[in-house]
C-alpha positions in Angstrom: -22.9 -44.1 62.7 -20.6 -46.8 63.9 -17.4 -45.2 63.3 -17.9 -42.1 64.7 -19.6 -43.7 68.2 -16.1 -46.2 67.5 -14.3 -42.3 67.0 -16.2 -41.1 70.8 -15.2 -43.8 72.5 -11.7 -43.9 71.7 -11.7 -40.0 72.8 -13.3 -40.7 76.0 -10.6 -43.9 76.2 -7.5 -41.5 75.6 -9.1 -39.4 77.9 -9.6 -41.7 80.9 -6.2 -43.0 80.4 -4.3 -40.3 80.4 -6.4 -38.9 83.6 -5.5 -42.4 85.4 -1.8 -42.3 84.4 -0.7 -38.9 85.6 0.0 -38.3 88.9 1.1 -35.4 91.1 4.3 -33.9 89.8 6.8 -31.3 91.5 6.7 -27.7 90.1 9.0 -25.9 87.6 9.3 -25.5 84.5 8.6 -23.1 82.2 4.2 -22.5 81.8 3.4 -21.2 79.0 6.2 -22.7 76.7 5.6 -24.5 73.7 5.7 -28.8 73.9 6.3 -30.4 70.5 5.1 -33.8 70.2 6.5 -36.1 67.6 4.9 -39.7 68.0 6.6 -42.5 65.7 5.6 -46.4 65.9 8.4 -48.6 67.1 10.6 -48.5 64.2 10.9 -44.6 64.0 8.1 -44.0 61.4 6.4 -41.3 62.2 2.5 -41.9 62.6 -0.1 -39.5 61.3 -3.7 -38.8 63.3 -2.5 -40.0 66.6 -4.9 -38.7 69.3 -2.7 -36.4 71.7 -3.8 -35.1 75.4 -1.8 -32.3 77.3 -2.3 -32.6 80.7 -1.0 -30.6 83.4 1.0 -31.8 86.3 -1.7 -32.8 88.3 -2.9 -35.2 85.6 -5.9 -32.3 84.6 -6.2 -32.6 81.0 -5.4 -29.0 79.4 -5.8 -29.4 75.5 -6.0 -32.3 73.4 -5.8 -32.7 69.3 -4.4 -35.3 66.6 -0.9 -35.6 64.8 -0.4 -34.1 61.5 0.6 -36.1 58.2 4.3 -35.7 59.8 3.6 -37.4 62.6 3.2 -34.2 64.9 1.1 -31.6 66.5 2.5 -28.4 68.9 0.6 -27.0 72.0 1.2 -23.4 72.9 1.1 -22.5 76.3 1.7 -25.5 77.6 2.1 -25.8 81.5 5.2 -26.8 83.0 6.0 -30.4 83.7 3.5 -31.5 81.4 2.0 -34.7 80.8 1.7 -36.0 77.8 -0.5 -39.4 76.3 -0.7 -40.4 72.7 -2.5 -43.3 71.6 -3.7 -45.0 68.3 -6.0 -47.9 67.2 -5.0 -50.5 64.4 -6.4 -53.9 62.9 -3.8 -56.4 62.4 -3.7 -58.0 59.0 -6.5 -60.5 58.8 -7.7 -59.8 62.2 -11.5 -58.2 63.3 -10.0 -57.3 67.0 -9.1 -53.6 66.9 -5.3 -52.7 68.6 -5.1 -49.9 71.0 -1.7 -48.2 71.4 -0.7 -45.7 74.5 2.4 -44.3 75.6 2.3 -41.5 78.5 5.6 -39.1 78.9 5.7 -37.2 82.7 7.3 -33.7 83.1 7.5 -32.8 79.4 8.8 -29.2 78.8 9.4 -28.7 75.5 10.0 -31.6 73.4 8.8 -35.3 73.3 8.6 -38.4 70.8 6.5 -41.4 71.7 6.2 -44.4 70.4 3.4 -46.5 69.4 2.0 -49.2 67.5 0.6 -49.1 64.0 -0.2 -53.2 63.6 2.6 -52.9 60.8 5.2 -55.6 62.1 3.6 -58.4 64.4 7.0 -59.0 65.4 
């Protein structure tokens, strides 16, 4: 029961986030193209069930989901000038104070990588 109220509230955290972050873009782009998401921690690795939102311009979310085992997930259709949010959670080694990790990328049409942290180097 903990873990998934702990899984609902980092949802409703990406969420909130990525709805505070975005802001009103111009138009153009290309809707209904394809935006492939790569998110990696800070050393390139690739990181595996990242919670992803696609927003639109306008900071409206439009689809969300999580990264595959390589690190990725694609959204058809997505709307021109897209934002994008990824984030993760993490426990540092020997700590009981969970890590949360967010990057935001604005006017995304077709390809992004962002970066976050996986509590792997506390350097």
């Amino acid at each position: 029961m903990i873990k998934r109220t702990r899984i609902i509230w980092f949802w409703l955290f990406v969420v909130a986030i990525s709805l505070l972050v975005a802001g009103c873009k111009s138009s153009g782009g290309n809707d209904g193209a394809p935006v492939i998401v790569t998110v990696t921690d800070y050393s390139g690795i690739r990181v595996p069930n990242a919670a992803v939102v696609l927003g639109d311009s306008n900071g409206a979310m439009r689809n969300y989901g999580v990264t595959d085992a390589d690190g990725q997930i694609t959204f058809s259709n997505a709307p021109a000038n897209s934002t994008i949010t990824a984030a993760t959670t993490c426990l540092w080694s020997g700590s009981t104070t969970t890590t949360y990790s967010i990057d935001v990328q604005f006017d995304v049409n077709g390809s992004a990588v962002l970066s976050l942290n996986n509590c792997s180097n506390p350097g």
